[in-house]
C-alpha positions as CSV (number, residue, x, y, z in Angstrom):
1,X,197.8,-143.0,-106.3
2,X,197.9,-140.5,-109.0
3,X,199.7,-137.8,-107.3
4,X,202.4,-140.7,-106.3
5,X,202.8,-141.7,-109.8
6,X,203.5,-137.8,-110.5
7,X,206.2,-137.4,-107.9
8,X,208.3,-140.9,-108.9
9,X,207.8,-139.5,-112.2
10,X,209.6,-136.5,-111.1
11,X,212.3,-138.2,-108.9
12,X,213.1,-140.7,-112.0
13,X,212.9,-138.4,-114.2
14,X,214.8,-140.1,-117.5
15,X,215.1,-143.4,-116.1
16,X,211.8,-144.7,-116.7
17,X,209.6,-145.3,-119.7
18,X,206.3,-145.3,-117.9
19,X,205.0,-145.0,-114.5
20,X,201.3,-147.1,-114.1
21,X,198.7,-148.5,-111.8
22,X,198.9,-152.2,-112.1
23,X,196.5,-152.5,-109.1
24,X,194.7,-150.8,-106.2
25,X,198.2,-150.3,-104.4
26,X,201.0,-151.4,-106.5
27,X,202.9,-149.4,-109.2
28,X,204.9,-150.7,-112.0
29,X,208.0,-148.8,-113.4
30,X,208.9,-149.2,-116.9
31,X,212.7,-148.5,-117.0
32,X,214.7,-147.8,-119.7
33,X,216.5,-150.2,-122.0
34,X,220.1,-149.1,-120.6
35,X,219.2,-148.5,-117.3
36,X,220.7,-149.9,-114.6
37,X,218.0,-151.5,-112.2
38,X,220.0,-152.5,-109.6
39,X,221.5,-149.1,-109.1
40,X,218.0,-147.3,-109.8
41,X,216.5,-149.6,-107.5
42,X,219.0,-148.4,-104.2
43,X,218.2,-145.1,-105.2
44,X,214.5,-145.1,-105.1
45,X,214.6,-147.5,-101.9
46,X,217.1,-144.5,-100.0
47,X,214.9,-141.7,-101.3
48,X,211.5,-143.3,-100.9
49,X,210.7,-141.7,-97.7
50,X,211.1,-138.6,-99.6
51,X,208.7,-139.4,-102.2
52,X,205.5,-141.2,-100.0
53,X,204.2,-140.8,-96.6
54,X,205.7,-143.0,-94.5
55,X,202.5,-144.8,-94.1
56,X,201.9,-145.0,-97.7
57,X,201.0,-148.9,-98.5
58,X,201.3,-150.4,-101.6
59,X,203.9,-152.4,-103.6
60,X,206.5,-150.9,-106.3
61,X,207.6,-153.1,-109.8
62,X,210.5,-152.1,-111.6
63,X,210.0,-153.8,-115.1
64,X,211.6,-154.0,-118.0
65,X,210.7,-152.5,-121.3
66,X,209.5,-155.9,-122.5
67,X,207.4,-156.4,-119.4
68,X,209.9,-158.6,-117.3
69,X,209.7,-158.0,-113.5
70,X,213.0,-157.3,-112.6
71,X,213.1,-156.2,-109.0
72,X,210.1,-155.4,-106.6
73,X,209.9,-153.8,-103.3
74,X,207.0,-153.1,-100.3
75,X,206.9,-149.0,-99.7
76,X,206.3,-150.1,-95.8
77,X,209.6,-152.0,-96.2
């Protein structure tokens, strides 16, 4: 889990506050005030396969930076 925190970190780069472990498999991305999620949340879905094995499990959260889930997605999606 901790080495697929690292490499979202590095494909988000400045779009995302935090990256954390909310569970055993699921993820939650802290995004920036301004960003948009919508657009952030294509480009993470078109480049996940990129990021994780493509038998990777586990569940990713884009949240606000007040803690509002915004959008969610499976990684075996």
């Amino acid at each position: 889990m901790e080495k697929l925190i690292r490499q979202l970190k590095t494909f988000l780069g400045n779009s995302a506050r935090a990256v954390k472990v909310k569970g055993p498999a699921e993820i939650d991305i802290v995004v920036n005030e301004n960003e948009n999620i919508e657009a952030l949340l294509a480009r993470l879905q078109a480049h996940i396969i990129e990021i994780v094995d493509e038998n990777t499990l586990g569940k990713i959260n884009l949240v606000s930076p007040d803690g509002e889930l915004k959008e969610s997605f499976s990684l075996n999606q």
